[in-house]
C-alpha positions in Angstrom: -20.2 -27.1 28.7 -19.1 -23.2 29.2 -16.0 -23.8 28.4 -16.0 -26.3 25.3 -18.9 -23.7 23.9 -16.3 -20.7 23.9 -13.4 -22.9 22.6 -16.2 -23.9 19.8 -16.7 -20.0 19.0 -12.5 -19.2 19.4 -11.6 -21.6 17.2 -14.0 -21.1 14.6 -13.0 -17.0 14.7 -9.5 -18.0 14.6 -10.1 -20.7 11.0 -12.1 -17.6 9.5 -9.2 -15.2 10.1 -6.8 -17.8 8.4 -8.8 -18.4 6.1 -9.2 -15.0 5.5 -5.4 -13.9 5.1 -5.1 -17.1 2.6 -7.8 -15.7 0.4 -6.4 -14.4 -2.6 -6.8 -10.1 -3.1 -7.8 -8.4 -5.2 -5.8 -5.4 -6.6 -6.8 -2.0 -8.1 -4.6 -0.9 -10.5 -6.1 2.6 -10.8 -2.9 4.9 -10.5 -4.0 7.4 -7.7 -0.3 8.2 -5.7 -3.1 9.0 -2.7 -1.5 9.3 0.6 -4.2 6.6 2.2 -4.3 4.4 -0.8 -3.0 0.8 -0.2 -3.5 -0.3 -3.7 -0.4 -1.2 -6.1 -0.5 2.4 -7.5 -1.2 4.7 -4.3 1.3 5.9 -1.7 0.2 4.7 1.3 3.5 2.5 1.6 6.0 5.0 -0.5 5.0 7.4 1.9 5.6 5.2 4.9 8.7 4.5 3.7 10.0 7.9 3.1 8.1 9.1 6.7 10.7 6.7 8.4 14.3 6.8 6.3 14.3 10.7 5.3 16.3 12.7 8.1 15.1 15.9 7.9 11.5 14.7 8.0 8.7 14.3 5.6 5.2 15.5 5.0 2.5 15.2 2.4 0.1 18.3 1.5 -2.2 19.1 -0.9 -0.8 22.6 -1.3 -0.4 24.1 -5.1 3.5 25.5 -6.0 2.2 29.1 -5.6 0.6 28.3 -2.0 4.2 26.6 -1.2 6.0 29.5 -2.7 4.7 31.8 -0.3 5.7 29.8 2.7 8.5 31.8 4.6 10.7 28.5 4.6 14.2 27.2 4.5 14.9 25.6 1.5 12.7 22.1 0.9 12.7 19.5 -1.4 9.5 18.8 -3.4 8.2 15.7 -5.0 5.2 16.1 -7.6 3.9 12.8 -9.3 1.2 13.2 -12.3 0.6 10.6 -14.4 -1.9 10.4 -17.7 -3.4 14.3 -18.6 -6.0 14.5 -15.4 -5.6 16.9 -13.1 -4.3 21.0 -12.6 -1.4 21.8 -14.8 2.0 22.5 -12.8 2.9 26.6 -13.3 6.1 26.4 -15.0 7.2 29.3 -13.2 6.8 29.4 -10.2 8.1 25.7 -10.4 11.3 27.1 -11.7 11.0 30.0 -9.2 10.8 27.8 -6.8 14.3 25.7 -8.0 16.0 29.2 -8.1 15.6 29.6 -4.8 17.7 26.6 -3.5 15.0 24.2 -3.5 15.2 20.7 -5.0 11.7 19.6 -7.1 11.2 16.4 -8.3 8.8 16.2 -10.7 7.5 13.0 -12.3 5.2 13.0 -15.1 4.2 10.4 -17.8 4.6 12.8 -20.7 6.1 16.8 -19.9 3.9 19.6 -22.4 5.5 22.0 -25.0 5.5 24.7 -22.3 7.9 23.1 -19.4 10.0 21.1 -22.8 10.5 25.1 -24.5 11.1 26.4 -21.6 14.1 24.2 -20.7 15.3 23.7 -24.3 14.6 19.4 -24.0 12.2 17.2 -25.9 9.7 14.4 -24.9 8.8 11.7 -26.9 5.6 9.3 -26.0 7.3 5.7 -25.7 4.3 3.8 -24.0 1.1 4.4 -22.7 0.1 2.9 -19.4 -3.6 0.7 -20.1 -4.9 -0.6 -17.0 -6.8 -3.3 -18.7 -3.4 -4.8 -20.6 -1.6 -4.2 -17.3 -4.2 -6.8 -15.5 -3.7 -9.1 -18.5 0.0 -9.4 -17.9 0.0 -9.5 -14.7 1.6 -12.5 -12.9 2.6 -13.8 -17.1 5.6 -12.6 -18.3 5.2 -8.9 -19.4 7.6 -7.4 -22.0 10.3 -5.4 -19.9 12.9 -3.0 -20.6 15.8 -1.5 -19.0 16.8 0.7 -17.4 20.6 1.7 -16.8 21.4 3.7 -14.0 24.1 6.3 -14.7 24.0 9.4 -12.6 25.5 10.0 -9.4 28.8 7.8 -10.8 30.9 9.4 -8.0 28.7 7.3 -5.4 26.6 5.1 -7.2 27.8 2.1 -9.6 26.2 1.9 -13.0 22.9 -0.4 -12.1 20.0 -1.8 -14.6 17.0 -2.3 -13.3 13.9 -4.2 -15.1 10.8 -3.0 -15.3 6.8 -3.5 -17.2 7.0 -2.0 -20.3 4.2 0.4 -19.5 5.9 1.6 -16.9 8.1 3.8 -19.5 5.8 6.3 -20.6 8.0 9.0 -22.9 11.6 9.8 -23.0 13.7 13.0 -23.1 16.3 14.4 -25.2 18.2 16.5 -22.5 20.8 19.2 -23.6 23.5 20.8 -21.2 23.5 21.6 -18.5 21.2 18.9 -17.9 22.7 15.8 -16.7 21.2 12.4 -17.1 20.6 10.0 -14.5 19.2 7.0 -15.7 18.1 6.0 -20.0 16.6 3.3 -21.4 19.6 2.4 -23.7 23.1 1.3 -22.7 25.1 3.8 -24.8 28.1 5.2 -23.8 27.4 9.1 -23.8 24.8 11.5 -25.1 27.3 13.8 -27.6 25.7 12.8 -30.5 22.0 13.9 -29.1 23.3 17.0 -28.0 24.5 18.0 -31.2 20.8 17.7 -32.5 19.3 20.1 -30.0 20.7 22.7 -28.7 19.7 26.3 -28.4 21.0 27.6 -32.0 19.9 24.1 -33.3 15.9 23.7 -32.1 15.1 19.4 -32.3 12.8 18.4 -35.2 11.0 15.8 -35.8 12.7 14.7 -39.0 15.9 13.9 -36.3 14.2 11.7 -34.5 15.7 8.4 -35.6 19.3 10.3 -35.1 18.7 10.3 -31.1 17.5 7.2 -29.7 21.1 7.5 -28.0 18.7 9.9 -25.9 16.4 7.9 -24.3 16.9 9.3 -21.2 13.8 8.8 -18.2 14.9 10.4 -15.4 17.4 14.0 -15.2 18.9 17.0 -13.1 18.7 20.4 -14.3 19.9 23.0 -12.2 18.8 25.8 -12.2 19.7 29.1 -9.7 20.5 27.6 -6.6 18.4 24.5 -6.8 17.4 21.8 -8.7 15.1 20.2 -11.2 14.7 16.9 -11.6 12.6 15.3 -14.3 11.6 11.8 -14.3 9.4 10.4 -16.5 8.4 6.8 -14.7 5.8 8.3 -12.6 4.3 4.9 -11.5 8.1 3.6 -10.0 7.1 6.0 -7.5 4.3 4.4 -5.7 3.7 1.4 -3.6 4.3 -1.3 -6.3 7.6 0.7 -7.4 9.1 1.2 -4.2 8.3 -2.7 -3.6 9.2 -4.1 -7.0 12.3 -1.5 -7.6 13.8 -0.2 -4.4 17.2 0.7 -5.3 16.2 3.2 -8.5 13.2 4.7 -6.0 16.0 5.1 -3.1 18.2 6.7 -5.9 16.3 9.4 -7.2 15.0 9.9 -3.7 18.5 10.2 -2.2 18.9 13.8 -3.9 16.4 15.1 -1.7 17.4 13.7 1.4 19.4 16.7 2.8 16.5 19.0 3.1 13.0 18.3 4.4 10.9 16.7 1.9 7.2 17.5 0.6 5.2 15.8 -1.4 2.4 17.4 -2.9 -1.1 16.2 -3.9 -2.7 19.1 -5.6 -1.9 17.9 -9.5 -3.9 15.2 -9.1 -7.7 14.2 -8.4 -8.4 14.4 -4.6 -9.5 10.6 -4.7 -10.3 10.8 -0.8 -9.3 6.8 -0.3 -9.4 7.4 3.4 -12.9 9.6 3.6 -14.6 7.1 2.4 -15.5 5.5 5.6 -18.7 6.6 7.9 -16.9 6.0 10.9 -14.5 9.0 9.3 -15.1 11.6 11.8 -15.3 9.0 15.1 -12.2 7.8 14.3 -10.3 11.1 13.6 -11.0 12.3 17.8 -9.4 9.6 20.1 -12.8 10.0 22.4 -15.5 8.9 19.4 -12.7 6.5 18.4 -12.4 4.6 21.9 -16.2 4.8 22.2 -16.7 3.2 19.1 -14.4 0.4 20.2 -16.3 0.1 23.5 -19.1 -0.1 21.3 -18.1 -3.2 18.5 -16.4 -4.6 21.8 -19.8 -4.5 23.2 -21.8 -5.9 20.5 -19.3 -8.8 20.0 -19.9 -9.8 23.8 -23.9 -9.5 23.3 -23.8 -12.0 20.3 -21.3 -14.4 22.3 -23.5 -14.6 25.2 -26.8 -14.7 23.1 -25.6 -17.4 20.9 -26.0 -19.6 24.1 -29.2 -21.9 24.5 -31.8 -19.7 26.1 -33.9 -22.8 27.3 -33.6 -23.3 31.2 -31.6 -26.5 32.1 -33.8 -29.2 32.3 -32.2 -31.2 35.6 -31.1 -34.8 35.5 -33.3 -36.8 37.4 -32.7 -40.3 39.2 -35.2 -42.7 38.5 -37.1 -44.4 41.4 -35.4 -46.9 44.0 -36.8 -50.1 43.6 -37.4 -51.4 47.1 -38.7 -55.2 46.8 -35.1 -56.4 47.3 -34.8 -54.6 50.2 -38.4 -55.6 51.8 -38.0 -59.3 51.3 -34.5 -59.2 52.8 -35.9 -57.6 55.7 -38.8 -59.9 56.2 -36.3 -63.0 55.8 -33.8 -61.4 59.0 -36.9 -61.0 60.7 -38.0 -65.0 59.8 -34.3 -65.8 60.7 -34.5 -63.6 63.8 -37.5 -65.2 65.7 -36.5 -69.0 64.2 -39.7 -69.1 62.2 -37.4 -70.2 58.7 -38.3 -73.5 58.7 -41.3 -74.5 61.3 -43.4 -74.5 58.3 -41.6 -76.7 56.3 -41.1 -79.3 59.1 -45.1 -79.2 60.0 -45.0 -80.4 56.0 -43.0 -82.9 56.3 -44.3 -84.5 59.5 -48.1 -84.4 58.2 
């Protein structure tokens, strides 16, 4: 009985926790790029990823560029992602302060400001704007796409388009030497035109704007000092969904850092605290409180096993009485037999 009762409770744990993993989930699509956040739009997996493939290692922070800048450090490669207008603005110069001193920035942003765009003579036009709700409606329909061609990087990479959600493109940049493009949105074959109409003796205006959708560039290098800039402006490619959905353009951009160590940093965006919001934060973060609290559940899941049994005593089985008339008369008629009184009575019968 033991044993079919704990069969009973393992296979019924077992169908929930199928049944469980079948169940469809459902998805936040909240862009966040937290560290702990598992949704399509954190960076739970991106930074998984790049904790395992880049070889001189990689951290995440939530250090500002003037609390890195003071860091007595080798040169390091930075990645900052912002996407919509929340969050601190990034200081233009200590981010090119920064690049001037050997170190390699990577700096995503769905739409760059006047000050970073004056600064480095380029200009950034608004192409989409990323709606949570109209991403939800389009999700697993068809959504309008675009492309994106891959051109940088032609002396190891082959040209390479890549399709992507429509919201995903958020602005575009007119880059002007010595910029050098790595991926656009339009398969044309070189950007002279566009840097004829913007240059530093020739500021862009508006009234050009039909002149340079040759242009459309999303994702550039600018060097600057002994480092480099690099200025992408598909933010949400560089999250768990992007590194998923578009591996190859993620690894690409990615593979420009990959010779120094690699820091992401989280201070440009609202500290969303996915992980602290547990209670059990602090038990878990000390391996003591953590194994005690698994001592504990452990515990508690053996207390409901064992009180889930019947706690009625076992009533025994027991035999109902011997009937013992059989076993009299057959005594009485070997005792009949035995002293040869069988039949004297029937024979006095029959002689009367």
């Amino acid at each position: 009985m033991n044993r079919k009762f704990w069969l009973l409770i393992l296979g019924l744990t077992v169908l929930m926790l199928v049944l469980e993993y079948q169940m469809p989930r459902r998805f936040v699509w909240e862009p966040t790029f937290a560290h702990a956040d598992r949704q399509p739009f954190g960076c739970y997996v991106f930074d998984s990823v790049l904790a395992t493939t880049m070889p001189h290692g990689y951290t995440v922070c939530r250090k500002s560029l003037p609390q890195l800048a003071l860091e007595n450090t080798s040169p390091r490669s930075f990645i900052i992602l912002h996407s919509g207008y929340q969050g601190e603005a990034v200081n233009v110069d200590t981010l090119l302060a920064l690049a001037a001193r050997g170190n390699r920035i990577l700096y995503a942003h769905s739409y760059f400001d006047d000050e970073i765009c004056d600064t480095l003579n380029i200009s950034c036009n608004t192409k989409n704007y990323f709606l949570t709700s109209n991403f939800q409606k389009t999700f697993g329909k068809e959504p309008s796409s675009d492309s994106i061609f891959w051109i940088g990087d032609s002396a190891v990479y082959t040209p390479y388009v890549i399709r992507v959600h429509s919201q995903f493109i958020n602005a575009c940049i007119l880059d002007t030497l010595p910029a050098v493009p790595l991926a656009k949105i339009n398969n044309w074959a070189d950007l002279d035109f566009a840097k004829e109409h913007l240059s530093k003796d020739s500021p862009y205006v508006e009234s050009d704007l039909s002149k340079v959708r040759v242009a459309d560039v999303v994702a550039l290098s600018y060097p600057i000092g002994k480092g480099e800039l690099i200025l992408v402006t598909t933010p949400l490619m560089l999250t768990n969904y992007g590194i998923l959905d578009n591996p190859a353009y993620v690894h690409r951009l990615l593979n420009r850092l990959k010779d120094l160590p690699v820091v992401r940093t989280e201070a440009y965006m609202p500290n969303y605290d996915v992980a602290e919001s547990s209670p059990f934060r602090e038990l878990l973060k000390r391996p003591p409180l953590r194994w005690a609290l698994y001592l504990v559940v452990l515990g508690i899941v053996l207390l409901m096993g064992f009180s889930a049994r019947r706690r009625q005593r076992a009533i025994p089985v027991e035999k109902p009485p011997r009937n013992y008339q059989l076993d009299f008369i057959r005594h009485i008629g070997t005792l009949q037999y035995m002293k040869q009184k069988h039949n004297k009575s029937i024979w006095k019968k029959e002689k009367a």
